[in-house]
Structures are given as C-alpha cells and as structure tokens.
N, C-alpha and C positions, 0 to 999 in steps of 0.2 A: 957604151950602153945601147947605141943605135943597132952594132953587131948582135950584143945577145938578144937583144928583142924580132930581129930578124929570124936569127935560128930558134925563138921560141914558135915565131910564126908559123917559119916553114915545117916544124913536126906539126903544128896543129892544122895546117893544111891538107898534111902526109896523112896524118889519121883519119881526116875527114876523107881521103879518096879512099881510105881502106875500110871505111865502116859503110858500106853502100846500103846497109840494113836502116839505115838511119836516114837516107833519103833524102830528096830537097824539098820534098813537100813537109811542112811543117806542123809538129804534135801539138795537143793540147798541152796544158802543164801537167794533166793527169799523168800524161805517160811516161813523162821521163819519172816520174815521182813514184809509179808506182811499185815498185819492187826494191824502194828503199825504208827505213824508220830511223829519221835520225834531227839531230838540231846541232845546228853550226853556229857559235856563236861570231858576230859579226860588231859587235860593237859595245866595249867597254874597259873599265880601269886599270883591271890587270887581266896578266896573261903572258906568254913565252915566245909566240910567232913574231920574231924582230920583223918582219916585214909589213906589220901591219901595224896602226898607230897608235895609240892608248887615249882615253879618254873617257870623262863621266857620261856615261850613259845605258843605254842599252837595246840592243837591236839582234834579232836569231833569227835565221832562216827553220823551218819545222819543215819537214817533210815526211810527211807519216800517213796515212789511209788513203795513198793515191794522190794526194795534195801536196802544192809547193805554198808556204803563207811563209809570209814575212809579218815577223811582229816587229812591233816598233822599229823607230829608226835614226837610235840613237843622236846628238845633239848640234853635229856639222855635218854638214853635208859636204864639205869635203874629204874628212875624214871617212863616212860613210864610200863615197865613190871609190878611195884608194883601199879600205880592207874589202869591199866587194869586190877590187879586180885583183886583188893577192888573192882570195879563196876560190877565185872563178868564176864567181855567182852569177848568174845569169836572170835582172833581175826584171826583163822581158816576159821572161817565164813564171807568171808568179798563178796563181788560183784567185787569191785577194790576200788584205795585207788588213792587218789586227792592230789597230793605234788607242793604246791601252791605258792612257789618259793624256789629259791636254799639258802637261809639265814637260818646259824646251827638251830636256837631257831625255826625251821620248819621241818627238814630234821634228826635232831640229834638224833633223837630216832628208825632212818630207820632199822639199822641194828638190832634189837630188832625186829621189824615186819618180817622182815626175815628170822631170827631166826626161827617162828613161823608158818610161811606163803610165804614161799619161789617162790612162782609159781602165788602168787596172781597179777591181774593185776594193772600197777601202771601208771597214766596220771599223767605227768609234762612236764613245759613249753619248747620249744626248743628253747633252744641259741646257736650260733656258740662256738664251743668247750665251753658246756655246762658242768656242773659235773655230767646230766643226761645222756651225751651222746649227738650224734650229727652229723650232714651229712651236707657237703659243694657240692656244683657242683667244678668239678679242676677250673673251669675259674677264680675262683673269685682271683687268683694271676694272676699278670703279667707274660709273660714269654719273654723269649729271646734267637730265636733258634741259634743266631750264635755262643752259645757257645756247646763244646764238651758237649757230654752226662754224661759224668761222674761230669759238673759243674750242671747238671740239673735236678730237681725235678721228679724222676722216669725213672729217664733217658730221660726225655723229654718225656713220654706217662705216665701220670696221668691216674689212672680208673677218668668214665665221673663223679663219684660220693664217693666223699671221706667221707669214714665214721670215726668216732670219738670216744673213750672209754670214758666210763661211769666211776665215783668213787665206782660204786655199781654192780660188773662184774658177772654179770647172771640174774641180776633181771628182770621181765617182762618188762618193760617200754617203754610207750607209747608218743611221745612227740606232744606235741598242739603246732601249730604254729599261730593259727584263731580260734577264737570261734565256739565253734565245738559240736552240741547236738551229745551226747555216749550213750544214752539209750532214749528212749521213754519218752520225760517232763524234760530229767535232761540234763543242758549244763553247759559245760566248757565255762567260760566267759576268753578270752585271752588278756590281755592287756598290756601296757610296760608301766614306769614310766617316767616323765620328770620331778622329784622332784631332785635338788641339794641331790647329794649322794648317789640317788639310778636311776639315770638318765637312761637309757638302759634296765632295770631290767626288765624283764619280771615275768608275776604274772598270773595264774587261780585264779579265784574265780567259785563258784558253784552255779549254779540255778536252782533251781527245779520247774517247775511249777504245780499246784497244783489247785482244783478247787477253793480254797479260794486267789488264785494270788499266785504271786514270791515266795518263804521261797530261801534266796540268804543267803549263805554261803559264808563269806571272811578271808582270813589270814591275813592279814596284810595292802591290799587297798595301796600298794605304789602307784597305776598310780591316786589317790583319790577314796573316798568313793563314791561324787557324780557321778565323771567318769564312776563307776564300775554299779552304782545303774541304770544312764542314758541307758548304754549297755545292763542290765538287762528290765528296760523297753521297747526295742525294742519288745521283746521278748513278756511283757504282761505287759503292764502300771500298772497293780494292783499290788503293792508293799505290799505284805503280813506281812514280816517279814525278819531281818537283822541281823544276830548274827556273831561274831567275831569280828576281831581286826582294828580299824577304823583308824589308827595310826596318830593319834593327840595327841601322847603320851608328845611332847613337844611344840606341838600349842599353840597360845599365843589364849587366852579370842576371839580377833576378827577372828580367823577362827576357833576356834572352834564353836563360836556363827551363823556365817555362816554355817556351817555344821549341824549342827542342825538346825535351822533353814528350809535350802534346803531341808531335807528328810523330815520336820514335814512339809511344806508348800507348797513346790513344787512337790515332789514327792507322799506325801498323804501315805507316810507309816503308814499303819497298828499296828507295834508293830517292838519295835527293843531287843536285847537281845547283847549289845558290851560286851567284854573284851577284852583280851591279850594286845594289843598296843593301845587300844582307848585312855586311859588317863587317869588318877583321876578326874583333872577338866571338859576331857569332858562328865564321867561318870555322875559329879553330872549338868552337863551342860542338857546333853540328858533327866536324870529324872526329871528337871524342867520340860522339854519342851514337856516331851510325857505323864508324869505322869502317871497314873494307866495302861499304853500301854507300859511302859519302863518292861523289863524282868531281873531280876538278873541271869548272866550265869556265877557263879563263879567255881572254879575247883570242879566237883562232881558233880553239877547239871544236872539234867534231864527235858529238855524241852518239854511241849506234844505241836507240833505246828501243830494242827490242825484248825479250824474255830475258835475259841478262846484259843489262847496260852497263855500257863501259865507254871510255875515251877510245877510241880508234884511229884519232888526229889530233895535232898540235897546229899542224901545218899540213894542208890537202896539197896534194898534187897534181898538175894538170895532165900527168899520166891517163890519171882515173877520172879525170873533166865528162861531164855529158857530152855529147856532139853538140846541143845546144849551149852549155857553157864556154863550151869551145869558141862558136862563133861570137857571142857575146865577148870572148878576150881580147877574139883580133882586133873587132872594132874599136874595144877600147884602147888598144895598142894604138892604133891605126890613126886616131882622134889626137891621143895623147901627144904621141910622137912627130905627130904631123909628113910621114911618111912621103917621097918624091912616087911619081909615078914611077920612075928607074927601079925606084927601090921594090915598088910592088911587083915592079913584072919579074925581076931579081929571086924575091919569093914563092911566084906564080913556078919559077922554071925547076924552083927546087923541089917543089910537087911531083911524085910518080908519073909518069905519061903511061 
C-alpha cells in the first residue's frame, strides 16, 4: 500500500510541475469553481464507489456560480475524512459551508471540517438556545421587580441582548433566521417544520438560480419537499433540478405518490436527483414518474447540472483533480501514511527536473 500511494504521489507532483498555469501563489475558491456546475455526493447510505464508506447521512460538495459550498456533513467524521480523500475533495477550498439543520446524521462530521478548515464560513439555522449558537432580546422572560436583586436574573439588569454558546466554540457561524440570498443567485431557503416529531425544527435548504432555473439543494425537507420547492419557486418558477433528502423515508404509497406527483405536475421539475432520507419506495416511486429526468445521486456520484444533467461520475479521478485538490491529497496521503523523510525526498526525485 506504502508503494501505491508513493506512485499516486509522484504523478501528482508530476502534474503539479506541468501545470505552471496554476502557480504557487494561491486562488480564492472562486476560481477553481468557476468554470464548473456540478454536486458530488460525499456522504450517504447508498451508492457504488467501493472506495468510499456507506453511511446515514448526508453531505455534497455544490460547485456552481463560481462557488465551492459544502452542505452538510454527513454523521462521522471519520467517514466524512476517508470519502473526502477517495473524491479528492479539497476541503480547504470551500466559499462556506450550509449546515442545514441541527440533526447528528447532518452535523456529525463538523468537527472533521474544522479540523481542516477552521476559519471557513458556516450558515446554519437560528433557534432559541440552538447547538449553533444563539441571541434572545432579555424581555422575552418575565420579570418581577419586587424582589431583591440577588433573587433576580442579572441582578435585575439583563444586557438588552443575550447571547448564547454554540456546541462548536470558535467556529465562523452565521445564523439564518429568513430566507436570506448570501451570494449573487444563491439563497438560503429558511423554513421550520410542523411535521409530528420534528415540529419546531428549523431547516435551510439551498437554491441556486442558474440560467437553466432553480438547481435547489435539500437536507432532509422536514418542513416538506413541496413546502421547500413552492419557497423556491418564489424566487424563479423554473424548477431545474432537486437533489437530496426528500424524507419520505417512512411515507406510506399515498404521500409518496402525491409528492411525486406535485413536483412532476405542478411544479414542472426539470430533473430530480433524491437520496439520503427520500426512501426506497419513493426512489422507485420518483423513477416511475420522471423516468429518463430521474438522476441516480448515490454516495460518490458526480452530477454535471448544467442545461442537461446527468451523472458524469461514480468514481472521480485524480486525473481530472484541481491542482488544489491535488495538494490537498498529498497531505492527506502524507498525514495518513505517516511518510519517512527518505520516502519524501524518493518522491521529490520522481518529479520532472
């Protein structure tokens, strides 16, 4: 194993001396991202890339309008680190990252991205004493000045704005209270559930608008699929494309059959691309109904969602790595393997001169 990860090295050394276009001075994440439109799925239950691990959750890299976002991040963060270094992912490079509600099998692999990417910025939903963190105005308790100060909350003068720890104590995070466009074409869709069990829950979902319509990115669709798709149409009735977790994982035949339905009739979607939470049945439900427009997004896939989207990957190649993904591999080769210095300079020589 030491061998092959040696001669993976040394071609991505070899490529790096041959793309001098790509320089040692280093791009924003704008650039490498801009001349792509696509989402790699990076984290969930099924899928074909034996090389990557399986697991409840969900986690996509989005690279579309010039932007690299990571949504979610799937449930280990072990798992998480080993399918980021099978796709290449370079997750250094990010623009900011979408944590699309507070439920572990979304969140659980945070501490892994941080590890990585410590300073990157991070939108998630704001709930009163959230685990993202959180701010109340004092009023929102009662008070009652006739008692002594020492029975009263601050001694009876509250700051006018109380703020609240986060489970993740330094991280950037940004919190959405409203659907909120964050960059030029791409909005946070803000909505809360009133589904028995996750009643309250607040959720983003991501929409990117794009000259072909919507490409809408969901985690999970607690407050519903059609809920999330309708707030998306505000925005541009052309329903492009729909990938993630449609959670009708335990939907009975008649709302699944409605859901379906609603997005192939009412809404005039494009093409959809579900996993994580959508279902088995609603899987084989939706490729009824969309047929040659339904997308396989299993763990490892690569979506190109441009004007006709389609699967492009199973399994990426470090062929077609960015120079940035590139270096991002060594290290984590480098890390993993725990590498002698012999062995480096070994690698160093197999480089062009």
């Amino acid at each position: 194993m030491r061998t092959i990860h040696l001669f993976v090295l040394a071609i991505a050394f070899s490529s790096a001396w041959l793309l001098p276009s790509c320089a040692t001075t280093e791009q924003t994440p704008t650039a490498s991202a801009a001349g792509t439109a696509r989402i790699t799925v990076l984290y969930d239950a099924f899928g074909k890339d034996a090389t990557m691990t399986k697991d409840w959750g969900y986690a996509a890299l989005v690279e579309i309008n010039g932007k690299r976002i990571l949504f979610d991040t799937g449930d280990d963060p072990a798992i998480l680190a080993k399918n980021v270094k099978a796709k290449v992912v370079d997750l250094t490079k990010l623009d900011f990252v979408v944590l699309s509600h507070r439920h572990s099998d979304h969140v659980g692999g945070f501490s892994y991205l941080l590890s990585v990417n410590p300073k990157v910025k991070i939108y998630a939903p704001k709930e009163g004493f959230g685990i993202f963190g959180s701010d109340l105005p004092s009023k929102f308790y009662r008070k009652d000045e006739s008692l002594p100060a020492e029975m009263r909350y601050y001694n009876g003068a509250p700051p006018e704005i109380m703020r609240f720890g986060t489970v993740f104590p330094g991280a950037n995070i940004q919190l959405i209270d409203k659907t909120t466009e964050v960059a030029p074409g791409i909005t946070l869709i803000a909505l809360v559930s009133d589904a028995p069990g996750t009643k309250e829950l607040k959720e983003l979902s991501l929409a990117i608008n794009t000259p072909d319509g919507i490409v809408l990115v969901v985690g999970c669709s607690h407050p519903g699929i059609e809920t999330i798709v309708a707030e998306a149409a505000k925005i541009n009735p052309h329903i492009h494309l729909i990938a993630g977790g449609f959670h009708l994982v335990v939907a009975q035949d008649a709302a699944i059959e409605k859901a379906a339905t609603s997005l192939h009739d009412t809404y005039k979607v494009d093409y959809i691309a579900p996993g994580h939470c959508t279902g088995e049945p609603t899987f084989a439900a939706m490729r009824r109904m969309f047929r040659d427009r339904y997308l396989y997004a299993g763990l490892g896939t690569t979506l190109d969602v441009g004007a006709n989207p389609r699967v492009t990957s199973d399994r990426r190649s470090t062929t077609v790595a960015d120079e940035s993904d590139l270096r991002s591999y060594r290290a984590l080769l480098a890390r993993s393997d725990a590498l002698t210095d012999s062995e480096l300079k070994e690698v160093r020589l197999a480089r062009p001169q």
